[in-house]
C-alpha positions as CSV (number, residue, x, y, z in Angstrom):
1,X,124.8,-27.0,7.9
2,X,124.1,-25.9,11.4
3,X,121.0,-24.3,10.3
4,X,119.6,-27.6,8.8
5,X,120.5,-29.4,11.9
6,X,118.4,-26.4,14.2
7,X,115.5,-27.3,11.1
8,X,115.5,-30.8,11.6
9,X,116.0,-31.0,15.6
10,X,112.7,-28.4,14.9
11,X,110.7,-30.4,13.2
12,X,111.1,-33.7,15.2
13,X,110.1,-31.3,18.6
14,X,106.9,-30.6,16.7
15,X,106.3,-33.9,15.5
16,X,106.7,-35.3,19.1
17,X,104.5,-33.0,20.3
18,X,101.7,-34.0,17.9
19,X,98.8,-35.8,19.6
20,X,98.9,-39.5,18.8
21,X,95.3,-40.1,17.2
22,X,92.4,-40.8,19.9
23,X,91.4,-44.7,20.0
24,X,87.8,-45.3,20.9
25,X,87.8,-47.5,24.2
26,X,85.1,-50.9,23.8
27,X,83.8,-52.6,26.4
28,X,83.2,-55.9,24.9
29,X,81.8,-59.4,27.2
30,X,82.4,-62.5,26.3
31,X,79.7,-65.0,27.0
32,X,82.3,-67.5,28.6
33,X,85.7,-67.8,29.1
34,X,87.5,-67.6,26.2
35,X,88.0,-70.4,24.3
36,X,88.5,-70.9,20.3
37,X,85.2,-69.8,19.7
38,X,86.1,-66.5,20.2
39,X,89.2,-66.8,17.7
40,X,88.7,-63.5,15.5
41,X,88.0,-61.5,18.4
42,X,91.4,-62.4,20.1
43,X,93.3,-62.4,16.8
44,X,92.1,-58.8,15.8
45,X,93.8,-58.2,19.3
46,X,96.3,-59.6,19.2
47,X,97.0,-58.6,15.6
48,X,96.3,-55.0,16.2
49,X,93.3,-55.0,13.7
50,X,91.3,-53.3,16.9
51,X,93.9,-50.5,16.6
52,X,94.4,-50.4,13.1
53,X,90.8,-49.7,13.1
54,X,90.7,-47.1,16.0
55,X,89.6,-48.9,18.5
56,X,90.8,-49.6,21.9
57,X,88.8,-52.7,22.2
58,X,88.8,-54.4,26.1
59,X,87.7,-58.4,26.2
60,X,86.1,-59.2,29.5
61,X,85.2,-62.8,30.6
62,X,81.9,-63.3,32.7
63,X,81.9,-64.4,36.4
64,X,78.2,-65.5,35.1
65,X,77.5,-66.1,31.9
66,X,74.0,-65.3,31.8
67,X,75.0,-61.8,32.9
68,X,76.6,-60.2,29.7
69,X,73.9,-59.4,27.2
70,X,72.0,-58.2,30.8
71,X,74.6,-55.6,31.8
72,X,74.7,-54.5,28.0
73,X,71.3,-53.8,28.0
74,X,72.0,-52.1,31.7
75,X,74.9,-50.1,29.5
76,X,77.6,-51.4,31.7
77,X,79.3,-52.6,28.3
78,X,79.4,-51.4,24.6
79,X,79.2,-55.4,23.3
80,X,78.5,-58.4,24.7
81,X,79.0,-62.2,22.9
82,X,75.7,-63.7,23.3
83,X,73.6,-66.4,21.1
84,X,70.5,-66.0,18.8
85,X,68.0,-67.9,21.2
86,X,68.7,-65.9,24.3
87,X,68.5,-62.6,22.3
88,X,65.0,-63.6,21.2
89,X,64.1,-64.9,24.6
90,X,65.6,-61.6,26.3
91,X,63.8,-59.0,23.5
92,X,60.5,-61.0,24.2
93,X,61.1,-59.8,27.8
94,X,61.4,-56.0,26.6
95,X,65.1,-56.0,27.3
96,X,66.8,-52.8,24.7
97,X,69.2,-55.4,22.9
98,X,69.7,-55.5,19.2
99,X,71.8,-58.0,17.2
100,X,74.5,-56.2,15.1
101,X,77.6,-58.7,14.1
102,X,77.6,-62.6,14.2
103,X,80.4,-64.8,14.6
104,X,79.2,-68.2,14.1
105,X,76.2,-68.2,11.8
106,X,75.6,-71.7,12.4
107,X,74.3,-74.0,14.7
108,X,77.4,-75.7,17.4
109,X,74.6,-77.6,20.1
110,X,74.3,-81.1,19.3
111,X,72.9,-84.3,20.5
112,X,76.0,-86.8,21.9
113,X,76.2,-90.4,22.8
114,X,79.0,-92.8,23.5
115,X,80.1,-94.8,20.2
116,X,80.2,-97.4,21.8
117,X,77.1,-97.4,23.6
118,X,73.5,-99.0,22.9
119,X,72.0,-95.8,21.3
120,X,72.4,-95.7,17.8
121,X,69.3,-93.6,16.9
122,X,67.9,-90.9,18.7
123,X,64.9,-93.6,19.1
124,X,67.0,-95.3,21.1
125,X,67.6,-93.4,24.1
126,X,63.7,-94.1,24.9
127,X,63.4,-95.0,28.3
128,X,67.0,-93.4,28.9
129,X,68.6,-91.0,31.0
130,X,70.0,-87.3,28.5
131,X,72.2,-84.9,30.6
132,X,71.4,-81.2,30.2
133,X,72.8,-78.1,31.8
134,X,70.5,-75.1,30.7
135,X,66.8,-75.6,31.6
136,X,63.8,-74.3,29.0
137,X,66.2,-73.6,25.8
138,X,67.8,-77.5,25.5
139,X,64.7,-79.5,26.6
140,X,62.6,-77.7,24.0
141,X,65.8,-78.4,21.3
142,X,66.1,-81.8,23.2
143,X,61.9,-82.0,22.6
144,X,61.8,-81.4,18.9
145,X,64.7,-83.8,18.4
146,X,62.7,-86.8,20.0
147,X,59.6,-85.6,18.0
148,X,61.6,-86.3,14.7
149,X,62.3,-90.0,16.0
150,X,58.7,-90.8,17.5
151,X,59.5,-89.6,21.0
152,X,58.7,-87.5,23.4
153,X,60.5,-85.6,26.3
154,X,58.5,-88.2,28.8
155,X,60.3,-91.2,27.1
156,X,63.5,-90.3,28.5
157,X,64.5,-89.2,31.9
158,X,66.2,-85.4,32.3
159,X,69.4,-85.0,34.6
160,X,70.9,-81.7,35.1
161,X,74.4,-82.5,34.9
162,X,75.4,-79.1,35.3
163,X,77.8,-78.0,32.1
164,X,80.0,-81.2,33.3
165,X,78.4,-82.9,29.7
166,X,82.3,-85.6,29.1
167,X,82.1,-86.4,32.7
168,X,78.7,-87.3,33.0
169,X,78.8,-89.4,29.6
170,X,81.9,-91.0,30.9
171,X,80.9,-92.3,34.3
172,X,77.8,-93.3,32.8
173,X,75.7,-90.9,34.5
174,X,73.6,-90.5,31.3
175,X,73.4,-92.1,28.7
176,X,73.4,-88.5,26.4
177,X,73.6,-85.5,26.3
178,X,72.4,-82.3,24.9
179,X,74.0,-78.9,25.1
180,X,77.4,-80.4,23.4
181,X,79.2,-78.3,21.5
182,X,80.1,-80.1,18.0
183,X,83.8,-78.8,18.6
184,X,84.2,-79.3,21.9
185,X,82.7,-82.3,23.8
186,X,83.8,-84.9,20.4
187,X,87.5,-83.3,21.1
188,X,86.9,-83.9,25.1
189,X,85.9,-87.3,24.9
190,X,88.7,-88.3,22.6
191,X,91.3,-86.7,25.1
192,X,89.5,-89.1,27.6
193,X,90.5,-91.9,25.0
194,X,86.4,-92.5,24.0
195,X,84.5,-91.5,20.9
196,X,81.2,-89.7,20.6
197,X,78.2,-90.2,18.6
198,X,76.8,-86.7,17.3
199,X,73.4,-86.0,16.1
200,X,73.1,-82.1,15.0
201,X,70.0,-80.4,15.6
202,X,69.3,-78.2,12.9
203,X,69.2,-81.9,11.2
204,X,66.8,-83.3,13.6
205,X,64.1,-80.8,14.0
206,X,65.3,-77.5,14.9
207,X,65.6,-74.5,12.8
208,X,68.6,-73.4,11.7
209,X,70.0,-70.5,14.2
210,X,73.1,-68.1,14.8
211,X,75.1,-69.8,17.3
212,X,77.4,-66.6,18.3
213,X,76.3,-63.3,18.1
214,X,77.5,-59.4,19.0
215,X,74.3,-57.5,20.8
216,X,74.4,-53.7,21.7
217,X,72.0,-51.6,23.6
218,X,69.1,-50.3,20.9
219,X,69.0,-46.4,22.1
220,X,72.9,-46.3,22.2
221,X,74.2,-48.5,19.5
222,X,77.0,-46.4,18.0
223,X,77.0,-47.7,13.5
224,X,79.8,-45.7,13.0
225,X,82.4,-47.6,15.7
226,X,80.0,-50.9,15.4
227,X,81.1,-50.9,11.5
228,X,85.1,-50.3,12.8
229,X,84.9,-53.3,14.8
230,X,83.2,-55.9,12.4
231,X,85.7,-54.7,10.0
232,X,88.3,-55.2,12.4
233,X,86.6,-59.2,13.1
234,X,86.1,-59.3,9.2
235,X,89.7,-59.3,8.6
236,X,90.8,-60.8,11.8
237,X,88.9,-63.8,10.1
238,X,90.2,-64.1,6.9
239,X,93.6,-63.9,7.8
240,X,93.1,-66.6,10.6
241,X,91.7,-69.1,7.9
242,X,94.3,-68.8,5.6
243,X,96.6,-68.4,8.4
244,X,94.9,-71.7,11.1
245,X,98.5,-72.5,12.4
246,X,99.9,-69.3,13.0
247,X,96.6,-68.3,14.4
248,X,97.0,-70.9,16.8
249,X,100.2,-69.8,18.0
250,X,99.1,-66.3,18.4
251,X,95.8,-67.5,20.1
252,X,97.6,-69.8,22.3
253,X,100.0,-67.3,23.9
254,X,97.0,-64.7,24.2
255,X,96.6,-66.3,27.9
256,X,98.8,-69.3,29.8
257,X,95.4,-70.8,30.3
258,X,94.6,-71.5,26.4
259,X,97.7,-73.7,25.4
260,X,96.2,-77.0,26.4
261,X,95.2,-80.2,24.5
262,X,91.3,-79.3,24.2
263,X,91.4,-75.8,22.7
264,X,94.2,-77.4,19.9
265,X,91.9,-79.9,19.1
266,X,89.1,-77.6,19.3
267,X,90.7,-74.5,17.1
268,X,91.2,-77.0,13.8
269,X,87.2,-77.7,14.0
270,X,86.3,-74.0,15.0
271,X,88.1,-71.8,13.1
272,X,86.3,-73.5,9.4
273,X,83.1,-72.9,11.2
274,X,83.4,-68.8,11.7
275,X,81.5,-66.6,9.6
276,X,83.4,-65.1,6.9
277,X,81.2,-61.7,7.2
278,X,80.5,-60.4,10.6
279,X,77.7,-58.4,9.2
280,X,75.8,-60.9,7.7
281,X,72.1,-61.3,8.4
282,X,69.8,-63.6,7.2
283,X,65.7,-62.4,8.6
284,X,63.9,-65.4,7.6
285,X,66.0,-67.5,10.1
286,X,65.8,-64.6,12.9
287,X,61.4,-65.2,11.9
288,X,61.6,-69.2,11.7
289,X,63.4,-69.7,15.0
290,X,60.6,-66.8,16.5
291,X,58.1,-69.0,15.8
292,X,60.4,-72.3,17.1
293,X,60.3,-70.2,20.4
294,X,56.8,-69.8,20.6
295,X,55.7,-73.2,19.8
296,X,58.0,-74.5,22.3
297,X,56.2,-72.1,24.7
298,X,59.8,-70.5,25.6
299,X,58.5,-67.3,24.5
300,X,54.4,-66.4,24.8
301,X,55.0,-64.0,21.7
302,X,57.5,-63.1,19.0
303,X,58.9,-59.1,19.1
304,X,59.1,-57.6,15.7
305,X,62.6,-57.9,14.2
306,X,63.2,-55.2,13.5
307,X,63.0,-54.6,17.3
308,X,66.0,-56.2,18.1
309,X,67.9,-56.8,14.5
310,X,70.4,-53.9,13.5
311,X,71.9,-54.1,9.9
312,X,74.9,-53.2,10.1
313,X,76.7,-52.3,7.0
């Protein structure tokens, strides 16, 4: 007996001593603070699916939030959250950035109006004030939704209401605006006790685009730990949509800052709208929004694809 115990005290020394395996440490940015939209990234977090997977994967909200796909491209970070239009704009700049994961392979920008107000048609916000808050990108999405009504960008006066979109509706500032996120601004104004009027632009026409994205630096893009953590975001998501409330409650208590009215409202219409595979691509949309970009004279020339599209699987 007193040998087995000498064994056994043994074998849990050695077993103690074993190293614990080595997670891979992630640098990943967020494009803004974090709000639903980044719901599988903080549930594979907070669910340990980052771990599970090896990775030791660090979230980092932007002071500016033009900056992250910038500093990536720098290789200041492994990842940053970024859209599809900026990483066209950005590659027809030269800047090393490939797409290798999406989020939200749809569309969230939108045209919005009060209910109650006199525009019931996009025709009618001729000779009407639209609030923006991102010069070039919105007026030319803002430019081609007039075009499908009869309009044009001089029929309607510009104000930069910078990012404060429900305010600026509310106090009548503008009469629209553009820029409103579909599961956002509608929840906003019905907290301010109003209702929105929505028009979506890949309806009105604009292309159909990847609203979230993952970018990585071309020459250093590790596949191997960029596979780990889509499958991580792969599964994060399909728990989180057959799990939305529990989600919510893990989400919520991720940071004191996210239990608040907007972000409830916001998770129910968010979480439907996330993509169930991270590593999906679809080309033809990547080449059809190219040639949006051009037209729109946002970019003077498209980049090859496959200059800035990584498939990842």
């Amino acid at each position: 007996m007193k040998l087995l115990v000498q064994l056994i005290a043994a074998l849990a020394l050695v077993c103690t001593a074993l190293p614990v395996a080595a997670q891979d440490k992630v640098r990943l940015l967020l494009d803004w603070f974090v709000n639903p939209d980044h719901a599988a990234l903080v549930i594979a977090k907070q669910r340990g699916l980052f771990t599970k997977h090896g990775l030791d994967v660090e979230m980092i909200a932007p002071a500016d939030p033009n900056a992250p796909p910038k500093l990536v491209a720098a290789g200041q970070a492994d990842y940053a959250v970024s859209y599809q239009p900026t990483l066209q704009m950005l590659a027809a700049e030269g800047l090393p950035l490939v797409r290798i994961g999406v989020l939200v392979a749809q569309p969230l920008n939108s045209l919005v109006a009060l209910e109650d107000s006199a525009v019931k048609t996009i025709a009618d916000f001729k000779g009407r004030k639209i609030g923006y808050s991102v010069s070039g990108f919105e007026e030319a999405v803002l430019g081609a939704m007039l075009e499908s009504a009869g309009l044009t960008l001089k029929d309607v006066t510009l104000v930069n209401v910078n990012f404060a979109l429900t305010t600026a509706l509310m106090s009548k500032q503008v009469d629209g605006v553009i820029g409103a996120f579909r599961n956002f601004e509608l929840n906003d104004l019905e907290i301010n006790k109003a209702k929105g009027r929505l028009w979506l632009v890949e309806k009105h026409g604009v292309p159909m685009y990847d609203e979230l994205i993952l970018v990585a630096k071309r020459e250093t893009v590790d596949a191997a730990r960029t596979k780990k953590l889509l499958a991580a975001i792969a599964e994060a998501t399909a728990w989180l949509k057959a799990n939305p409330a529990e989600g919510w409650a893990l989400f919520s208590k991720y940071g004191k800052e996210l239990d608040n009215e907007l972000n409830r409202l916001a998770w129910k219409d968010t979480v439907p709208l996330l993509t169930d595979d991270p590593t999906s691509l679809d080309r033809s949309r990547y080449e059809a929004f190219a040639a949006f970009l051009v037209k729109r004279g946002l970019i003077k020339q498209a980049p090859p694809l496959d200059s800035y599209l990584r498939d990842i699987r």
